[in-house]
C-alpha positions in Angstrom: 10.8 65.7 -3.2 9.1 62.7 -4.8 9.6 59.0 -2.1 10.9 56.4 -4.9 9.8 52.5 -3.7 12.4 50.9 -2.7 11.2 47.0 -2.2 8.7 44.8 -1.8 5.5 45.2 0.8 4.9 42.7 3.6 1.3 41.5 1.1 3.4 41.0 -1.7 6.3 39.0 0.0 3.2 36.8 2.0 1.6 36.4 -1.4 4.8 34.9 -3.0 5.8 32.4 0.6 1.6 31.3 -0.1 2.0 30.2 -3.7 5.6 28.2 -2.7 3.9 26.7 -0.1 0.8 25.8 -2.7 3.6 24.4 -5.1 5.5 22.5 -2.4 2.5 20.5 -1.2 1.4 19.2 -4.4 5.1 18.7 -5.5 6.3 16.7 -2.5 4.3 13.4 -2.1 4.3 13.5 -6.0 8.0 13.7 -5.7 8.0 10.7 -3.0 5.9 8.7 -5.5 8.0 8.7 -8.0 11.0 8.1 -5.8 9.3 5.3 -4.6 8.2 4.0 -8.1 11.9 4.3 -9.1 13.2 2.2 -6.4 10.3 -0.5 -6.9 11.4 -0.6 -10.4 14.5 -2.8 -9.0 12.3 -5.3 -8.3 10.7 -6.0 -11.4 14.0 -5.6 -13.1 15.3 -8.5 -11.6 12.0 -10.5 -11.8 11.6 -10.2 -15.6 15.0 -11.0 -15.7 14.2 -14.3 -14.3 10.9 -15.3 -16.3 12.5 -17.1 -19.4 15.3 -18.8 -17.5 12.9 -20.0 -14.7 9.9 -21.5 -17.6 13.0 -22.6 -19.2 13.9 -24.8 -16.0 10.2 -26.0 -15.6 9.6 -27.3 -18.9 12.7 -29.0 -19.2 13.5 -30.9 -15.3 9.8 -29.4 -13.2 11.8 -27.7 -10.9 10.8 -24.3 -9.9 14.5 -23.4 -8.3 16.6 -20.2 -8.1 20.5 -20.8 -7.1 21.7 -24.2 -5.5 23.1 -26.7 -7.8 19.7 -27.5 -9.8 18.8 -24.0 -9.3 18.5 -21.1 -11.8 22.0 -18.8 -11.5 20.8 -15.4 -11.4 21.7 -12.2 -9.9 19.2 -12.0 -6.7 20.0 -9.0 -4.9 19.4 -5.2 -6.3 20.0 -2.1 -4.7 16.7 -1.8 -2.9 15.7 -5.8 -2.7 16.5 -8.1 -0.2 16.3 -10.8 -1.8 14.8 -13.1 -4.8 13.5 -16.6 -3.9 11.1 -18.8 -5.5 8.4 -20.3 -3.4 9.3 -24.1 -3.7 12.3 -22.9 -2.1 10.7 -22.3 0.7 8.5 -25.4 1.1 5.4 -23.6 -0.5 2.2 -25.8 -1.0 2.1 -27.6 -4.1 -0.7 -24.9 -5.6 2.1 -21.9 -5.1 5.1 -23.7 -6.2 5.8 -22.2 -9.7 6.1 -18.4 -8.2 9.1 -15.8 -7.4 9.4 -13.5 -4.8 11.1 -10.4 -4.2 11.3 -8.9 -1.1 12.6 -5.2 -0.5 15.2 -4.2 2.2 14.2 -2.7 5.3 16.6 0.3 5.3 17.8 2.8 3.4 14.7 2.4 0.8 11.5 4.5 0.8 9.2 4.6 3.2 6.5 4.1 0.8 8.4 0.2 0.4 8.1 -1.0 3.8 4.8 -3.1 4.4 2.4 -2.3 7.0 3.4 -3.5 9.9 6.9 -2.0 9.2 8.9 -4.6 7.8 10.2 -4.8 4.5 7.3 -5.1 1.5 7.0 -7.6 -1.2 5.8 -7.9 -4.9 5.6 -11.5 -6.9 5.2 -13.4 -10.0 3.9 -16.7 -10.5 4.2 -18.6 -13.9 0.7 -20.1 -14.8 1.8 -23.8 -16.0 -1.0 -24.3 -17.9 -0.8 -21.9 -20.2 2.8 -20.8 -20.2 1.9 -17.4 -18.8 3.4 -14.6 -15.5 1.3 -13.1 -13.8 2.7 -9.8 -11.6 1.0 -9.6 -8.1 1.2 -7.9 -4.7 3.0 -8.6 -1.4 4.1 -12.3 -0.7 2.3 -15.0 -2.5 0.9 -16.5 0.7 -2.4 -14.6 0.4 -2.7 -15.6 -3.3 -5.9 -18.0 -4.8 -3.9 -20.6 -6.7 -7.3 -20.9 -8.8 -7.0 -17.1 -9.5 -3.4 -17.8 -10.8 -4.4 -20.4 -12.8 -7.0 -18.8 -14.3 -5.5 -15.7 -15.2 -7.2 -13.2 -12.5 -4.8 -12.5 -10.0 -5.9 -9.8 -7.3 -5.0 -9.2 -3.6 -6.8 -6.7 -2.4 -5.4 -5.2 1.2 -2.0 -7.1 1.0 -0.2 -6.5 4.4 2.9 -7.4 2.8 2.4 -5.3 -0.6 3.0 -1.8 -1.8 0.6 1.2 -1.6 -1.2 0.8 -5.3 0.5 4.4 -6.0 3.5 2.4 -6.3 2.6 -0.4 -8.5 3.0 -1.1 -12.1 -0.3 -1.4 -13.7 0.3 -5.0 -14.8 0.4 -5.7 -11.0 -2.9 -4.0 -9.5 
């Protein structure tokens, strides 16, 4: 009598568990970046959303102002951010006063959007007044050179406060 195969053999069945576990490891952190890049997404969404409206209120009072009774209305909160403030809000020196800030939430978002000391990330855009002109940056805009900004060459490199550069926009690196 002739023994028919029935199956698979223990080399084939390791073979197939190896190239799963190849896929899965290249497949995961990509998958975590793009989650990541999707929820950061919120962010600039509600940023650009902001530009005109906010030039808008400088060239016509020079007031840099989101909310409040001089303030820009705008919708300020996302799914993933915080919050949306602009800098002279917050009593920013006079060089950092025509920025915006968005800052992430702390839970429920990507680990990849939480800063490195823990704490929730941020990403900003300041409006170059002498030429009309956003400029997309990393983290807060405390560590910012206003002369940078104003010249067009905003960069911040090692940003406690900002996103892995995996996460960024282009524009924003």
């Amino acid at each position: 009598m002739k023994k028919l195969n029935n199956g698979f053999t223990l080399i084939e069945l390791m073979i197939v568990v190896a190239i799963i576990g190849v896929l899965a490891a290249v497949a995961i952190p990509s998958y975590q970046d793009y989650s990541a890049r999707a929820q950061a997404a919120d962010a600039f969404t509600l940023l650009d959303g902001l530009k005109v409206p906010m030039a808008e209120q400088y060239s016509n009072t020079g007031l840099f102002l989101i909310g409040g009774a001089s303030g820009v209305q705008a919708v300020t909160v996302g799914r993933y951010v915080q919050s949306v403030v602009s800098t002279s809000s917050l009593g920013a020196s006079p060089a950092d006063k025509t920025s915006i800030v968005a800052r992430f939430k702390s839970a429920g978002v990507s680990n990849r959007l939480l800063s490195q000391s823990g704490g929730p990330a941020s990403v900003h855009m300041f409006y170059n007044t002498l030429d009309n002109r956003w400029s997309c940056a990393n983290g807060d805009s405390t560590l910012t050179d206003a002369q940078a900004v104003a010249s067009g060459m905003v960069a911040i490199p090692n940003n406690p406060t900002g996103l892995p550069m995996a996460i960024l926009p282009q524009a924003c690196q």
